[in-house]
N, C-alpha and C positions, 0 to 999 in steps of 0.2 A: 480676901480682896477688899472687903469693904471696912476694914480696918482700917488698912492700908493708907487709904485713900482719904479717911477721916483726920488720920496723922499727918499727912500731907497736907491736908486745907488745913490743919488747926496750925504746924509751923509757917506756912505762908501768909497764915494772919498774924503771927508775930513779928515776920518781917516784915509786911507791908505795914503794921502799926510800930514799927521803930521805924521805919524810912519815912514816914509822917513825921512822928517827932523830931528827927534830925531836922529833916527839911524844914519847921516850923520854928527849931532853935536857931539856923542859920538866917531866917527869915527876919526874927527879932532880933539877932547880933547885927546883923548887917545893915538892917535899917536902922537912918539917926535917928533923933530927939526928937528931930521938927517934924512938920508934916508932909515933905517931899514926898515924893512916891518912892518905894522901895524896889530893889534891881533885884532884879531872880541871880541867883547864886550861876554859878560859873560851873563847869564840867566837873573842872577838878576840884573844885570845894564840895559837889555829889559824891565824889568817889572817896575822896579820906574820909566823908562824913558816913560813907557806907563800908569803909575798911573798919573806923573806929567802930559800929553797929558790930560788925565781925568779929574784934576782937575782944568787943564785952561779953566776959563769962557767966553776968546772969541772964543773957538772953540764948533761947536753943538754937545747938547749931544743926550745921548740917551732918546729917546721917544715909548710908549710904546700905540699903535692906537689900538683903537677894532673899530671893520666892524662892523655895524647892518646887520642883512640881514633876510631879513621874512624867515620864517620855510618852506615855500611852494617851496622857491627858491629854494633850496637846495635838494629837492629832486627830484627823477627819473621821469619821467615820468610813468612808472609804477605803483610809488604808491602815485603819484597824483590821475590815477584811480581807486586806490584800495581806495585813501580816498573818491571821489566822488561816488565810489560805497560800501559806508556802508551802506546806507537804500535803498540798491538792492533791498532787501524782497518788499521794498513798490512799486518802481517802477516795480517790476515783478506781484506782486498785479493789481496798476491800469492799467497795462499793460493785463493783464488777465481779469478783469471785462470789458475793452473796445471792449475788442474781444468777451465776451458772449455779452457785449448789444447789439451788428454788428449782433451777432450769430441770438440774438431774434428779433431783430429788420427784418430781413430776414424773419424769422419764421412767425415773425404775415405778413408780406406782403404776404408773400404764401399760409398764411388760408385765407386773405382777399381775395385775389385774388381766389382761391379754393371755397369761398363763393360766389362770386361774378358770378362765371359761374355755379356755381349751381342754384342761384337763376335765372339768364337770361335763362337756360335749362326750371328750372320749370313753367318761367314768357310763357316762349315758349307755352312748353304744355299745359298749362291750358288756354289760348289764343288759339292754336288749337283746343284742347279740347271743347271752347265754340262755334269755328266753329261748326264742326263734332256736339255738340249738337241743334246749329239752323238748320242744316239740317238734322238733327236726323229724321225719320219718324214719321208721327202723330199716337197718339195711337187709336186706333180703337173701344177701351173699357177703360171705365174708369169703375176700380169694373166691376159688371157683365151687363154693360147698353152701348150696341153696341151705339155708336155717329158716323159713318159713313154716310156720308147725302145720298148714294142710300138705308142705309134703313130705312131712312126717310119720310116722306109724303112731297111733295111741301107745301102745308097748311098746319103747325102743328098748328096753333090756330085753324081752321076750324076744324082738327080731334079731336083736343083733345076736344073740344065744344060737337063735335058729340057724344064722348065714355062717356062723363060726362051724357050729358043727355040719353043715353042708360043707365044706371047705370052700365058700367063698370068705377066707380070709381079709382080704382090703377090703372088700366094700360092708363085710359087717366094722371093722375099726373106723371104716369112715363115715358111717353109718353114726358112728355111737360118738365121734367127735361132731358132727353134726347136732345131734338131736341134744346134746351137752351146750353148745353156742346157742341153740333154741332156747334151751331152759334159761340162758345165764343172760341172755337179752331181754327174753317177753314176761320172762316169770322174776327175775333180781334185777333187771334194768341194767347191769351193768354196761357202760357207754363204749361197748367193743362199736369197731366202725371196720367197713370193708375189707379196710386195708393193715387192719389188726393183725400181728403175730403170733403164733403161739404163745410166748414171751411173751409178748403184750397182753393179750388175752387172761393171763394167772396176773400178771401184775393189778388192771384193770377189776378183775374179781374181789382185790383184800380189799377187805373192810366191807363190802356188799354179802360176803357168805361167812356164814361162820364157820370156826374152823375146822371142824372135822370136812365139810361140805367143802373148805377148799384143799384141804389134803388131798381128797376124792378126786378132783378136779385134775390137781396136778398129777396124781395116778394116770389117771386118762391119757391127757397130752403126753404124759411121758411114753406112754403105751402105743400112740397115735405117731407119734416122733422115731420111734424105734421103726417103725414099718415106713411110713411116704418117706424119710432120709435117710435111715443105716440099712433098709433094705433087710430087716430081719423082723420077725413076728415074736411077740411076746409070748410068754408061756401060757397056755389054754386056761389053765386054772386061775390066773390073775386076769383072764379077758373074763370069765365066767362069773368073777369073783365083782369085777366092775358092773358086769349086766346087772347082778342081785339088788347092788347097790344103787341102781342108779337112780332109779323113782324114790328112793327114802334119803338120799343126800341133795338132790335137786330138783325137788317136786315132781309131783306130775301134773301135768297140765291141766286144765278146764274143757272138762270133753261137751260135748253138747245134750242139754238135759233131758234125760230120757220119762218117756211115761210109764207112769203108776200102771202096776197089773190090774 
């Protein structure tokens, strides 16, 4: 721009310095000899004397410049941002989807979290819970057959031996399925509970007896099973054969300490 405009004032001082000298030749031509006063030139003696200006090729003529200028130049700042906000819509869009995925992104950390002390609550309780059940009290009946060891006999192979051959047949097998849930309760802990099975009962046993101890076991039940539901008694020699065994495959108990002679 300030070129421009340097080139501009420098030809309009060569015009205005030849419309001087015209003016100043027609000044001298026109005036006489003498000393009269001289007449200012007429219109149209200005205008040939500034067409001939015109048509002299040593002086610069006129020139006719066009400016380039980008289209952005020119405008406001204004609506430079009214152009850079024509796909407002889009940027208020992903403008808006970044703020719900913040939004959810929040939301699942505070179910995750909201899960996460729920499960530690429930992990709690059922960890207390299996306290509170090892030291649950022992049941005293499983079904209708007291396993309490005072009402036990200290010998239950010796009694049940005795009640067999008396011919109280049931009550010595139930006798000896009894004093077998005593042992497999208070002496191997195993977690039989009231409402235990037979089946349950051997299941309940693996892995607390070893195996001979639970072979012996399931002899038993099998023996105990044949008589309270098929209604038939097992052969003498395999009840007799259980009694021998019974204190060496499932302990015997803690009898109460007796004194020195």
């Amino acid at each position: 721009m300030t070129a421009a405009r340097e080139e501009t004032a420098r030809r309009f001082s060569w015009r205005w310095a030849a419309a001087c000298l015209v003016l100043a030749g027609l000044s001298s031509w026109a005036s006489p000899a003498t000393t009269a006063p001289a007449e200012p030139p007429s219109r149209q003696q200005v205008q040939s004397a500034a067409e001939r200006v015109r048509a002299d090729p040593n002086l610069p003529g006129s020139k006719t410049e066009k400016t380039l200028r980008f289209k952005d130049q020119d405008k406001k700042p204004e609506d430079k941002k009214k152009d850079r906000d024509g796909l407002g819509w889009l940027k208020d869009l992903v403008t808006r989807i970044s703020e719900g995925a913040r939004l959810l992104v929040w939301a699942l950390g505070a179910l995750a979290l909201a899960w996460l002390v729920v499960g530690i609550r429930r992990w709690v309780k059922v960890r207390a819970g299996g306290g509170r059940h090892r030291m649950a009290p022992l049941p005293s009946h499983i079904g209708s057959l007291d396993i309490r060891p005072e009402s036990l006999p200290d010998d239950v192979g010796a009694e049940v031996a005795s009640l067999w051959q008396r011919g109280q047949r049931r009550p010595a097998l139930s006798l000896l399925y009894r004093g077998a849930l005593s042992r497999l309760v208070h002496l191997h802990a195993v977690p039989i509970r009231n409402a235990s099975t037979e089946g349950e009962c051997v299941a309940l046993s693996e892995g607390r007896l070893a195996p001979m101890s639970l072979e012996f076991f399931a002899r038993l039940v099998a023996a105990w099973q044949l008589a309270a539901y098929g209604g038939r008694l097992p052969p003498t020699a395999g009840v007799l054969a259980l009694c021998a065994e019974f204190d060496a495959r499932l302990g015997a108990p803690a009898g109460p300490a007796k004194a020195a002679p």
